[in-house]
Legacy VTK file of the C-alpha trace (Angstrom):
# vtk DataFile Version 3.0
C-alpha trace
ASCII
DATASET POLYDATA
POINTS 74 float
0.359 7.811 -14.551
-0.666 11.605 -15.349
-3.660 12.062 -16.651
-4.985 15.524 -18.231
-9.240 15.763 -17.904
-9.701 18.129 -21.012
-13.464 18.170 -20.828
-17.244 16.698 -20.006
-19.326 16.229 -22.920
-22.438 14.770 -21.206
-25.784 16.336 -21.474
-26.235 16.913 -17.761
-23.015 16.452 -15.682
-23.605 14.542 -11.994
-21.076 17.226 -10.692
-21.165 14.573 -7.387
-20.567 11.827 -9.760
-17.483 13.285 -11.226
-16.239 14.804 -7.955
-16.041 11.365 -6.398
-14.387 9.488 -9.196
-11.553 11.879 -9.179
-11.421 11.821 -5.507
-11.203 7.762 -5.729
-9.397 7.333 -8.628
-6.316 10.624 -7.781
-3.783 9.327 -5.933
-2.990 12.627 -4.074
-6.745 14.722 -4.295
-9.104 14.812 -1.429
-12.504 15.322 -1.302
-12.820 18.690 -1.110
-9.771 19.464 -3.679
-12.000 17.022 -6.249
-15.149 19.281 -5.593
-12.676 21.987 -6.758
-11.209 20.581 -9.797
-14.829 19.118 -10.991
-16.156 22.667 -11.021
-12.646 24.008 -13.195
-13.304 21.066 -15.299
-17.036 21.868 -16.066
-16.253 25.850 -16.420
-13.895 24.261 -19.457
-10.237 24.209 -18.363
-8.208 21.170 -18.436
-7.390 19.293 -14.813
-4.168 17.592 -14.208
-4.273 14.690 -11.961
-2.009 11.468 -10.786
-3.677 8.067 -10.996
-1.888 4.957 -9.655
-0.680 2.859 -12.534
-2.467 -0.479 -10.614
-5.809 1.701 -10.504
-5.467 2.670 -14.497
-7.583 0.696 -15.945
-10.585 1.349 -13.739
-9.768 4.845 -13.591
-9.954 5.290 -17.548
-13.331 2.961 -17.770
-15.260 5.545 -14.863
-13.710 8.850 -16.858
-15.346 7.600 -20.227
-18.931 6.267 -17.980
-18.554 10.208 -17.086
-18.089 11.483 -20.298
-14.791 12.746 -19.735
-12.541 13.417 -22.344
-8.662 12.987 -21.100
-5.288 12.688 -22.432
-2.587 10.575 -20.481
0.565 12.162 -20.146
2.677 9.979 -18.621
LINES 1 75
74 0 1 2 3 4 5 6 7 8 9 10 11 12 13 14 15 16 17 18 19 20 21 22 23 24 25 26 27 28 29 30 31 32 33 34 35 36 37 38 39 40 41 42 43 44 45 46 47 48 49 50 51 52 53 54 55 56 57 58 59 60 61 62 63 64 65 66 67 68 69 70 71 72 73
């Protein structure tokens, strides 16, 4: 499944927070590609990333703990 992180609404972003739950919840993202894409995704641009459809659930729950807004794609 595709997911597209549009934004972070929380007050104070944990920037290590974030970076780890897309590094454990990406199918194909690292840990220092997630550092990268958690720092796009706090400037304001949207992040693409691939989450395995068994992982889905889970993955959606720790995105809205986060306060990140997403769209699923596919």
């Amino acid at each position: 499944m595709k997911l597209n992180l549009l934004s972070c609404d929380a007050q104070r972003p944990d920037r290590r927070a974030i970076a780890k739950c897309i590094a454990e919840i990406s199918s194909n993202v690292g840990e220092s590609l997630s550092n990268e894409l958690t720092e796009i995704l706090l400037e304001g641009d949207a992040v693409d990333i691939e989450v395995e459809d068994k992982n889905s659930g889970s993955a959606l729950r720790a995105l809205r703990k986060l306060s990140i807004d997403y769209e699923i794609i596919e």
